[in-house]
ZAMARGU-4260 file (C-alpha; in steps of 0.2 Angstrom, whole numbers, plus 5000, padded with zeros to 4 digits):
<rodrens>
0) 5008/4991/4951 | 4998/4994/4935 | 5011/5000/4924 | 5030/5006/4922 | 5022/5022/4919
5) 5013/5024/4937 | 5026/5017/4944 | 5038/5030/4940 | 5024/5044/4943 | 5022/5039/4961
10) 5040/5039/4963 | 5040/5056/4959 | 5027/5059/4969 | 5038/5054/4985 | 5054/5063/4979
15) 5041/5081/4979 | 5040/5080/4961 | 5023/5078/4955 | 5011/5088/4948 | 4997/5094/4958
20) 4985/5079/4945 | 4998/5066/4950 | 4996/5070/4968 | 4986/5052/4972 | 4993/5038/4977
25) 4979/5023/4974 | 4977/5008/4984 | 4982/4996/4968 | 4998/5007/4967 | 5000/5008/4988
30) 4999/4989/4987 | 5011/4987/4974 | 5025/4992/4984 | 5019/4984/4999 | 5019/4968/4990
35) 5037/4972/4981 | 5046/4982/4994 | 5041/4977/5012 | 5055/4969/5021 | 5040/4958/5032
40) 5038/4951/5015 | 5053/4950/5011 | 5057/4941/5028 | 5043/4928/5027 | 5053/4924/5011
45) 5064/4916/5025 | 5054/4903/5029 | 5053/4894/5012 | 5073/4895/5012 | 5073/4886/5029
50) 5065/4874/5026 | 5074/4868/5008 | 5090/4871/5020 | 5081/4858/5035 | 5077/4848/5018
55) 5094/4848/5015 | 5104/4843/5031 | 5092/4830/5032 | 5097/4821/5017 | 5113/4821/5021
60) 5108/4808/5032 | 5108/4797/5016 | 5128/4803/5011 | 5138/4789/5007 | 5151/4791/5019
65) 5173/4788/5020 | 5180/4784/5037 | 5199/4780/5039 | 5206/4775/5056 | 5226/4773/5058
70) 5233/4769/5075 | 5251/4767/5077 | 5261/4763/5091 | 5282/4764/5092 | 5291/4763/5107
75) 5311/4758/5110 | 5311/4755/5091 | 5299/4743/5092 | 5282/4743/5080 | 5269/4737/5092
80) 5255/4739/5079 | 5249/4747/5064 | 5233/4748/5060 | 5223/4754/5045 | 5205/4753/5043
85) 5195/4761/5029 | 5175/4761/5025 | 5166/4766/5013 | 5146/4767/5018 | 5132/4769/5005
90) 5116/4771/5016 | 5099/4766/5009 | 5082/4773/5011 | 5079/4756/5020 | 5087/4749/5035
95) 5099/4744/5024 | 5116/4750/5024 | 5129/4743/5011 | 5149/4744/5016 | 5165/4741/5008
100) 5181/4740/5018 | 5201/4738/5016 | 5211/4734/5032 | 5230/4732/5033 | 5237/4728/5050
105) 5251/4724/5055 | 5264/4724/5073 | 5274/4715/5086 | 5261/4714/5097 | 5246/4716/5085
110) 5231/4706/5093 | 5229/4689/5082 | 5211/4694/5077 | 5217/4711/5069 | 5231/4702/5061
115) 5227/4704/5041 | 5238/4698/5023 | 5255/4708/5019 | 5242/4716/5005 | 5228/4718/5016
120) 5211/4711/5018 | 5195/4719/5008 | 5178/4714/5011 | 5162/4722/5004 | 5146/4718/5014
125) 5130/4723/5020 | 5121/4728/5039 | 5103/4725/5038 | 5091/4731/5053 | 5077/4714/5054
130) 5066/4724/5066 | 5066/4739/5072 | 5070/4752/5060 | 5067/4743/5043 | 5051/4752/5037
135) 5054/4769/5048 | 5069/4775/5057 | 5077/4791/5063 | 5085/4797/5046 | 5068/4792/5036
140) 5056/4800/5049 | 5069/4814/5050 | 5068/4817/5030 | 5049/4813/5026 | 5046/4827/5042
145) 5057/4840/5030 | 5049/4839/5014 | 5033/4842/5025 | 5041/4858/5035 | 5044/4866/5020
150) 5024/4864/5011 | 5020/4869/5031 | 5034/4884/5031 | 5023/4888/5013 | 5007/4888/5020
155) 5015/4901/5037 | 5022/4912/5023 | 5003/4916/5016 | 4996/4918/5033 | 5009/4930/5038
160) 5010/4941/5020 | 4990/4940/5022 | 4993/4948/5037 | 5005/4960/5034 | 4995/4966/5019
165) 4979/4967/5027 | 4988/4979/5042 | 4993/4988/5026 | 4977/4992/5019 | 4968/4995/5035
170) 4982/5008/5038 | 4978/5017/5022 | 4959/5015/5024 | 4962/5024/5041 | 4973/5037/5031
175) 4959/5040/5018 | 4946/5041/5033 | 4956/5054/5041 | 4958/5064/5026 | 4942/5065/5023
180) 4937/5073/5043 | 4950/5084/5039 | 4942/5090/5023 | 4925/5089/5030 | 4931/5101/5044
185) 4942/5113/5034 | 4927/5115/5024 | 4915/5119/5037 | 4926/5129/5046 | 4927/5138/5029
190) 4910/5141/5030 | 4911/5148/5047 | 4920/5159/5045 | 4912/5166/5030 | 4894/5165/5039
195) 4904/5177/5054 | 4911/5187/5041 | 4893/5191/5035 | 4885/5193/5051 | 4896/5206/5054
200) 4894/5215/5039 | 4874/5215/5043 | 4877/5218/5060 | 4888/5234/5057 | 4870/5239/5043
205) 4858/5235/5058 | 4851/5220/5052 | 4858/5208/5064 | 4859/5208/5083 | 4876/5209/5090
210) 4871/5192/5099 | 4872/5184/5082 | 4889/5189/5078 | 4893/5182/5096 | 4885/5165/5092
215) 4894/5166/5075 | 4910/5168/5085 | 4910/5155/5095 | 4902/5143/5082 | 4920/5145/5073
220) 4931/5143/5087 | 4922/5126/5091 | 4925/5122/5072 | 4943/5129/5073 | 4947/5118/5088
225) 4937/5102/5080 | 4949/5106/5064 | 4967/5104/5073 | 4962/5090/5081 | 4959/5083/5062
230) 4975/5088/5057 | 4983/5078/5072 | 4973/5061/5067 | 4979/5063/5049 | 4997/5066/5053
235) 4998/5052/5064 | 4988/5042/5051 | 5000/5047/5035 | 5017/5045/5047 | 5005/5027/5051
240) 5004/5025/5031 | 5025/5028/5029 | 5029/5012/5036 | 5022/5003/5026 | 5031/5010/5011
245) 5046/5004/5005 | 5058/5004/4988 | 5072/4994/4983 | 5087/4994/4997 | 5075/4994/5010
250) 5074/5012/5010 | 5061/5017/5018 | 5049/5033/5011 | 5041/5047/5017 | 5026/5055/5008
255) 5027/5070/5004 | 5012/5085/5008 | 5006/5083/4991 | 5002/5066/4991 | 4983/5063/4995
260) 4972/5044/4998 | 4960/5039/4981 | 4942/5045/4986 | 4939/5034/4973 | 4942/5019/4985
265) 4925/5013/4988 | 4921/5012/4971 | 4935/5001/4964 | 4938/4991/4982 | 4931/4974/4976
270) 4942/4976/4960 | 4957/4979/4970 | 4953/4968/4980 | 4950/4954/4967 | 4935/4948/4977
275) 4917/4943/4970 | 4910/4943/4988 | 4900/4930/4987 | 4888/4921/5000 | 4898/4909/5012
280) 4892/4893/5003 | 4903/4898/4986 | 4918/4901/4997 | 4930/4886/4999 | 4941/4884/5013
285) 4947/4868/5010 | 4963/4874/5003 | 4965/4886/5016 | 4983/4889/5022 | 4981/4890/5039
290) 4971/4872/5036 | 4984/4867/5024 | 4998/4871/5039 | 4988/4859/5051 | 4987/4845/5040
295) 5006/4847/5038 | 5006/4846/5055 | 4995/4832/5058 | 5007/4821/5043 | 5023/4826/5054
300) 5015/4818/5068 | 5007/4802/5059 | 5027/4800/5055 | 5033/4802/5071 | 5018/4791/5076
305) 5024/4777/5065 | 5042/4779/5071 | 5035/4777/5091 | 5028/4761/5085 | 5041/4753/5077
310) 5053/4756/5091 | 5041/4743/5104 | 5051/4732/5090 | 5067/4723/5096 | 5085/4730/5088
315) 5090/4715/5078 | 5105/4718/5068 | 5114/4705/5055 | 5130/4711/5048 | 5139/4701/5032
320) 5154/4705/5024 | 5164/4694/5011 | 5182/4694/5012 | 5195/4694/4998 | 5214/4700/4997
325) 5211/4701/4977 | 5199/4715/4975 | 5203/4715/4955 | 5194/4698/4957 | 5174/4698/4958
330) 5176/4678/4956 | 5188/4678/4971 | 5172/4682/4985 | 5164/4667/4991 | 5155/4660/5005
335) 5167/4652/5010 | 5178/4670/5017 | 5166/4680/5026 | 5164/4692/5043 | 5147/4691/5050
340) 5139/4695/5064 | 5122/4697/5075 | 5116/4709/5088 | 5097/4709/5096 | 5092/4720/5108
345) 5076/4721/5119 | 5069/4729/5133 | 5059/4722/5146 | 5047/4733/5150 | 5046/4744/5135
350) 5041/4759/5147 | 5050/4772/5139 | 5044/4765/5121 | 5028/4763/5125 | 5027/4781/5135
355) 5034/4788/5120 | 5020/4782/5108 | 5007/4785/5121 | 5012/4806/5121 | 5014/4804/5100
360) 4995/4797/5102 | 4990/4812/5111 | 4997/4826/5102 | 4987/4816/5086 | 4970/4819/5093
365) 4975/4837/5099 | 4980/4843/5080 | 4964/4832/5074 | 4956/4844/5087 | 4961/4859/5082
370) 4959/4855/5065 | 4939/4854/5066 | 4938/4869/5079 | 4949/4880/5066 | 4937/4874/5052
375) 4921/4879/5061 | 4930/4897/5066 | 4933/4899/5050 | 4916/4894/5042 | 4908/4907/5055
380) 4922/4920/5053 | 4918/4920/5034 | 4896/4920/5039 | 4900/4934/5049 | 4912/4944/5039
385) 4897/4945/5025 | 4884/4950/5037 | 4896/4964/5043 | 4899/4970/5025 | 4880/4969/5021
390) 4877/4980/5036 | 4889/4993/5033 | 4884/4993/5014 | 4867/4998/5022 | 4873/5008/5034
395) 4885/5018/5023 | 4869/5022/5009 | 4857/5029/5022 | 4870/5039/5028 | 4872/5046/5010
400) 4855/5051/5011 | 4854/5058/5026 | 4869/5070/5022 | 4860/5077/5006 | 4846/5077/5017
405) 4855/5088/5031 | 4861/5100/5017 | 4845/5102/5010 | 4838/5108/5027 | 4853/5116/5031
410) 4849/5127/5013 | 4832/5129/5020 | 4836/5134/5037 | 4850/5148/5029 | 4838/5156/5017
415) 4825/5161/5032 | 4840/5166/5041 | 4843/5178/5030 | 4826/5184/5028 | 4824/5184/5047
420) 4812/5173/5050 | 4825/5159/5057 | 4837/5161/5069 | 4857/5157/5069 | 4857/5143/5081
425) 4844/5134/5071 | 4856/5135/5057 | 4871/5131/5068 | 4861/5116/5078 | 4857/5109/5061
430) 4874/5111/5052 | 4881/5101/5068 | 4870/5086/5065 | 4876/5088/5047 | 4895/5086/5052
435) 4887/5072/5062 | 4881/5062/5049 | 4895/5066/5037 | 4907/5059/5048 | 4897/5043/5053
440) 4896/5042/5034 | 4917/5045/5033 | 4918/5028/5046 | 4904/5017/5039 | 4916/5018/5023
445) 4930/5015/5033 | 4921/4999/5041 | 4915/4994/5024 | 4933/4994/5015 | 4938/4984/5029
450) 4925/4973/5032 | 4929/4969/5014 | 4946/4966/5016 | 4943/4956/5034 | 4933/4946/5022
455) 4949/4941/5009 | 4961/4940/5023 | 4950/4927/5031 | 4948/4920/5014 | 4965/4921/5011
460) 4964/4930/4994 | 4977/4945/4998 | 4992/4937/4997
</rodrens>
């Protein structure tokens, strides 16, 4: 919206309170509240906060971590076992995962191996993956992929408000299109009726045939009947226009009878629009978001790549922990008490490994696919976007002349009418080729404004 001051005014102007001068709701205006008040907008806002949240949950992977375990068992007075085991765990970003741990157990039938000091038994260690998962694992694959779902759920946002907006102004282009047939037609079924009015009048003096007062007749029935069926497409066209229109709340609004499309349109559209229009070569697409979304995509799956690759590795696992009951004592840990341990795992085969990487491969070369086919569509999109706006450009000046040049007949055609030397279906004949042209001048506007705005959607300049 331009100012506080027009906002207010098209407030107004939905309540039923505006002026007849403040009837006109622009397209800057229009798009104002599309852009503030949508909820589509407003949803695709979603998107950014799902994927901070993904973001999130995936670095909780990385939450250091307290597990106590008690087990306790008492039967005819007797203490079989007590055990307690605590663990604090500090994962790293590595396969690396660093652990400190009390124990106290103690029991009847305690197993000897469990069996710790009166005080307990600390120990503080680390577990260290060799192999497989010590550059690339689930939790980093899993957190690398989030940071890149939120830059991809970025790059969906755009697409889908650059949508949403260019739905919105194709809407109104199609209200303002349909406003102007309706004019076009109240204003030449005006004209009809003021042509039968007269024909009458100089029938009754016996200047015209009663033929001609016929012909005017049915002349205004035709424009009568091409008028309500004007009146239906701009209805439909304005309730089309109230869906897009929106205030704070989600209330939806109605416009009122008095509110009326800018005819100024044409004229300001590339300001509006914020678009130079320029030939294909000056437009750059390389930081398209539907370009930018692939890539994402394509970096989600180089990380899932490397993860299918690093598990042909083998699981080899070393555990060390060094014991002390004195945990005041730093001096007290030594090589000399210690835990350790060694677990290596291998598949044979490696079929399911291997299959794994082969479908990761694949769905590689798919995205780098698409990637180059959506590049070239939209290079072409773009070509053909400007040759359809130079067309209708043309199309939409000729057809100015040919209007004026259809009045100018018409003028012609009425004056030997009226001196009897022309007749009333000439003039009729030629003012239907005049309603003709001004109508094919009404949609070559409507093609133009949205050939324009085809043009920024594709280039992804309306969001």
């Amino acid at each position: 919206m331009k100012t506080v001051l027009s906002y207010l005014l098209a407030l107004m102007c939905f309540n039923g309170f505006a002026q007849e001068s403040l009837t006109t709701l622009t397209l800057e205006e229009y798009l104002g509240y599309v852009k503030k008040y949508h909820p589509v907008v407003k949803q695709t806002q979603l998107l950014v906060s799902e994927g901070e949240a993904k973001l999130l949950k995936s670095r909780g992977a990385f939450d250091p971590k307290i597990e106590v375990d008690f087990d306790r068992k008492k039967f005819s007075e007797t203490t079989y076992y007590n055990k307690l085991n605590t663990t604090f765990k500090l994962p790293t970003w590595y396969g690396v995962e660093l652990k400190a741990n009390f124990e106290n157990n103690d029991g009847t039938y305690l197993n000897p191996e469990l069996q710790t000091p009166d005080d307990g038994l600390y120990s503080a260690g680390v577990s260290v993956s060799l192999a497989k998962g010590l550059f690339m694992n689930e939790r980093m694959a899993t957190l690398k992929q989030a940071k890149l779902f939120t830059q991809q759920a970025q790059a969906n946002q755009q697409l889908l408000v650059n949508d949403v907006i260019y739905n919105a102004l194709v809407t109104y282009y199609n209200w303002l299109k349909n406003y102007q047939s309706l004019k076009t037609y109240e204003g030449y079924t005006q004209n009809a009726k003021t042509r039968l009015d007269i024909i009458k009048k100089s029938y009754l003096a016996g200047d015209k045939p009663a033929i001609d007062t016929l012909e005017a007749s049915i002349n205004l029935k035709n424009r009568m009947v091409d008028l309500e069926k004007a009146k239906i497409g701009y209805i439909k066209s304005k309730l089309e226009l109230s869906n897009y229109l929106w205030i704070d709340n989600n209330i939806p609004l109605e416009l009122e009878e008095a509110i009326i499309p800018d005819l100024n349109t044409i004229s300001i559209i590339d300001q509006v629009l914020n678009s130079s229009l320029l030939n294909s070569d000056a437009i750059d697409i390389t930081n398209h978001p539907k370009l930018k979304a692939l890539q994402v995509k394509k970096d989600i799956l180089t990380i899932d790549k490397k993860l299918k690759t690093n598990n042909l590795l083998p699981t080899v696992n070393l555990q060390y922990n060094f014991l002390t009951t004195d945990y005041d004592n730093l001096n007290s840990l030594n090589t000399a008490n210690y835990k350790s341990g060694l677990q290596i795992n291998f598949p044979l085969f490696l079929r399911k490994e291997r299959g794994d990487l082969k479908l990761a491969q694949i769905k590689l070369q798919d995205i780098n696919f698409e990637l180059a086919t959506t590049e070239v569509t939209l290079k072409n999109k773009i070509n053909s976007n400007l040759q359809e706006i130079e067309s209708y450009n043309n199309q939409h000046i000729i057809l100015l002349d040919l209007v004026e040049d259809y009045k100018a007949l018409i003028q012609g055609e009425e004056r030997k009418f009226e001196i009897g030397e022309g007749s009333l279906f000439l003039v009729n004949y030629r003012e239907v080729k005049l309603i003709e042209n001004e109508l094919k001048r009404i949609d070559a506007e409507y093609q133009l404004l949205s050939s324009k705005s085809n043009l920024s959607r594709t280039i992804n300049t309306l969001f």
